[in-house]
Backbone as numpy.savetxt, mean C-alpha at the origin, in Angstrom:
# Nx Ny Nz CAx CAy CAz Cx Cy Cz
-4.12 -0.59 12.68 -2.79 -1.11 12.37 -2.86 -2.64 12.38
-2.61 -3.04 11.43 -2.53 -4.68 11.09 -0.90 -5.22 11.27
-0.17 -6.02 11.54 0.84 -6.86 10.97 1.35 -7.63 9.91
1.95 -7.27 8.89 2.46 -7.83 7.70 3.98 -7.86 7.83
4.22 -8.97 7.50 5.72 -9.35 7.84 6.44 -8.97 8.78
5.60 -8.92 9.86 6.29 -8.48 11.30 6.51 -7.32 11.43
5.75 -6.45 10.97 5.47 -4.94 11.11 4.37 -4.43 10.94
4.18 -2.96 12.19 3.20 -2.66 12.24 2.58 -1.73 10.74
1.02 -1.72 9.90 1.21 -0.85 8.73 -0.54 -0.52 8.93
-0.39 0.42 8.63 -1.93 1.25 8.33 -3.39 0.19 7.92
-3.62 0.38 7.88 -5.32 -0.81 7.75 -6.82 0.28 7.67
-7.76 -0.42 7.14 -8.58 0.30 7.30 -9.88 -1.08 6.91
-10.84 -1.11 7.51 -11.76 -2.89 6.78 -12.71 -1.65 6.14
-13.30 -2.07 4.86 -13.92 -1.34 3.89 -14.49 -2.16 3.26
-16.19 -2.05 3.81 -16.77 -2.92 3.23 -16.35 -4.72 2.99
-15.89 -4.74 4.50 -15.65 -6.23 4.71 -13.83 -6.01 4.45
-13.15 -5.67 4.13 -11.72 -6.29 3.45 -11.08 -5.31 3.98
-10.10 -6.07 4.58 -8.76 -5.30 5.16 -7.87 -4.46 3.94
-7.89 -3.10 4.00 -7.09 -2.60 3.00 -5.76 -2.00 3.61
-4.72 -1.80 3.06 -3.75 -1.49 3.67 -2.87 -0.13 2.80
-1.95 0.12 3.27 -1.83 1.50 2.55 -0.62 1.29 1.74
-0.67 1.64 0.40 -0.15 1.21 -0.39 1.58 2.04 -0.60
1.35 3.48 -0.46 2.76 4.01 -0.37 3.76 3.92 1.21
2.93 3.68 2.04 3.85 2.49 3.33 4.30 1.46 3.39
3.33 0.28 2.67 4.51 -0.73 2.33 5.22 -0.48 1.15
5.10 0.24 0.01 5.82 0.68 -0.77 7.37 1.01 -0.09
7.26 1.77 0.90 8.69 2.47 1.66 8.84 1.41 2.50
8.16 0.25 2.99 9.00 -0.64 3.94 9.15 -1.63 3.79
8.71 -2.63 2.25 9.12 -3.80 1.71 9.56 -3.64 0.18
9.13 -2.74 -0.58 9.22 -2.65 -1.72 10.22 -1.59 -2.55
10.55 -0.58 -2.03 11.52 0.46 -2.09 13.04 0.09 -2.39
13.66 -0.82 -1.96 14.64 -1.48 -2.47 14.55 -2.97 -3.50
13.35 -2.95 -3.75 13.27 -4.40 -5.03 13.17 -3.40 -6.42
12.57 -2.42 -5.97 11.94 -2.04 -7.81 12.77 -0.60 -7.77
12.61 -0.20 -9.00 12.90 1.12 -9.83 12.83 2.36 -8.54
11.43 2.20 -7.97 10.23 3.79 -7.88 8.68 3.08 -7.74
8.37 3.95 -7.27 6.30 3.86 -6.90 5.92 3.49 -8.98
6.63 4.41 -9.82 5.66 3.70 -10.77 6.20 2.61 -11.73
7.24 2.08 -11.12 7.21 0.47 -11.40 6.42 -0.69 -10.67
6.04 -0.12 -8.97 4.97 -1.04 -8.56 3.65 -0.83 -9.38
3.35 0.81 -10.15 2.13 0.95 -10.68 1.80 0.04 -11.46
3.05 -0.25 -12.07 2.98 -0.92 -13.77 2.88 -2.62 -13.40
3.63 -2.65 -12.24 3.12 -3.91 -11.55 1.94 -4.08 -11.42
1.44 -3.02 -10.99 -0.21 -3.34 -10.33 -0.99 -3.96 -11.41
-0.54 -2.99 -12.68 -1.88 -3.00 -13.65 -1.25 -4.39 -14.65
-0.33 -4.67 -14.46 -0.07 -5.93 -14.88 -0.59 -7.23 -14.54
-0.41 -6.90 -13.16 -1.38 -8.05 -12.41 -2.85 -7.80 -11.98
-3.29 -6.85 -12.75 -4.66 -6.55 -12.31 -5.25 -6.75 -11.24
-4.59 -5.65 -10.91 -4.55 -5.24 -9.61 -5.36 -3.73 -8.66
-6.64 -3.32 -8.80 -6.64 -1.98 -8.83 -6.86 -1.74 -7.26
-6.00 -0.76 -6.98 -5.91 0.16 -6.14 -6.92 0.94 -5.53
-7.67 1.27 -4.01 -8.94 2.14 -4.22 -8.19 3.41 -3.98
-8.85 4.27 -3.95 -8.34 5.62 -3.65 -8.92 6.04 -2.41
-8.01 6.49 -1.16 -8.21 6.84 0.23 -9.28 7.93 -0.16
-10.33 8.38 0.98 -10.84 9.18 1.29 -9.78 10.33 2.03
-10.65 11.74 2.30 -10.46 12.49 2.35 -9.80 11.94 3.65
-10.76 11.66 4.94 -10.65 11.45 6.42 -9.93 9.86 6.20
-9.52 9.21 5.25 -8.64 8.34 5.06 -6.99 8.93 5.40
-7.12 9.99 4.11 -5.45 10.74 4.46 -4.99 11.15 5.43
-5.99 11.65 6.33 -5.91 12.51 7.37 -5.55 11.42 8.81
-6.06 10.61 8.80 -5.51 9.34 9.61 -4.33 9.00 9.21
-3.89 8.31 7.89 -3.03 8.15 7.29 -1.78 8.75 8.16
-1.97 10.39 7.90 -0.72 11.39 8.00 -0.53 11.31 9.47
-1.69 11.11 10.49 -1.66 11.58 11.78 -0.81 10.26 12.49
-0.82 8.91 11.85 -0.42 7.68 11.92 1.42 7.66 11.62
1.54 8.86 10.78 3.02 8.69 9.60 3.10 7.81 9.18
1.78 7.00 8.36 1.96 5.69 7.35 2.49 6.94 6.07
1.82 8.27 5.73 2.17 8.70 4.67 2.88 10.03 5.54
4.08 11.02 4.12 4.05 12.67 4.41 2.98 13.14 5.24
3.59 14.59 5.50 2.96 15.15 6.19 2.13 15.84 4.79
2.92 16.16 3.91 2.10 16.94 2.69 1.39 16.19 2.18
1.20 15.13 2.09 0.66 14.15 0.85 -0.91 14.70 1.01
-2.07 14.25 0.28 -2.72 14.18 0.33 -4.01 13.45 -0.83
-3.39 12.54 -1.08 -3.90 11.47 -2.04 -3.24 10.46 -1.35
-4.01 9.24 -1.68 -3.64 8.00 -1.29 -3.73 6.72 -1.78
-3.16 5.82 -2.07 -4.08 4.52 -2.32 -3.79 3.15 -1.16
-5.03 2.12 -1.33 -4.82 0.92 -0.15 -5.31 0.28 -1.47
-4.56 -1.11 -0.95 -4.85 -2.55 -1.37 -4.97 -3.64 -0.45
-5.85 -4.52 -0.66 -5.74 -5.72 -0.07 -4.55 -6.19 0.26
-4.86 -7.21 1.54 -3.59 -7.63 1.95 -3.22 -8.65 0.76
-3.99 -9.37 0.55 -3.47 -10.71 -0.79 -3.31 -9.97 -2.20
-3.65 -8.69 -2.66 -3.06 -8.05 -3.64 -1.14 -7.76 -3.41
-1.31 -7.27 -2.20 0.14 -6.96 -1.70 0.88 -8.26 -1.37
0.56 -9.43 -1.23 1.47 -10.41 -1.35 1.48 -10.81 -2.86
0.43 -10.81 -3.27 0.94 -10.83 -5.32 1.67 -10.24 -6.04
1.70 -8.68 -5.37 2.70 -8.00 -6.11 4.04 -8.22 -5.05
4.16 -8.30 -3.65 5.49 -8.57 -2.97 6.46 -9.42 -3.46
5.69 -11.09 -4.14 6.04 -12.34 -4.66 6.64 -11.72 -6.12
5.80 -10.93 -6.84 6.00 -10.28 -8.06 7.66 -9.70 -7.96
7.76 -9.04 -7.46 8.93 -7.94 -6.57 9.83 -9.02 -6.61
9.85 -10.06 -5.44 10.59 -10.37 -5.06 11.31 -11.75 -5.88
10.46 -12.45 -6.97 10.68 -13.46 -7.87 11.26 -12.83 -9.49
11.15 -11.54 -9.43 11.55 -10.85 -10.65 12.52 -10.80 -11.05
């Protein structure tokens, strides 16, 4: 668990870089700026931005954490400085 804007959010360092979980801050900074999850998508790929995709024993932390559902089982993380590009994105729009 890392701190971003004064809250606690999922983390994981991967191959050097703090990744963070992308449909948690979705629900706790971004959920009231945009549309829905696939207007941040269209964000993402606008700002070229790509997303990795959680591992299996990624989700499973994930869920046990409640960064995601209990059903989910796909995931994505981004960098913390991807998520302030698209936050700024969000929030200057």
């Amino acid at each position: 668990m890392v701190d971003l804007h004064g809250v606690k959010v999922a983390s994981f360092l991967v191959e050097g870089q703090e990744l963070i979980c992308l449909p948690q801050v979705f629900d706790l900074f971004l959920k009231h700026l945009v549309g829905g999850l696939h207007t941040v998508y269209t964000k993402l790929k606008r700002l070229d931005i790509s997303p990795v995709v959680c591992t299996v024993e990624q989700v499973r932390i994930l869920r046990g954490l409640g960064a995601i559902q209990p059903g989910v089982n796909r995931c994505k993380l981004i960098t913390r400085k991807d998520f302030e590009t698209l936050y700024n994105d969000c929030t200057n729009a």
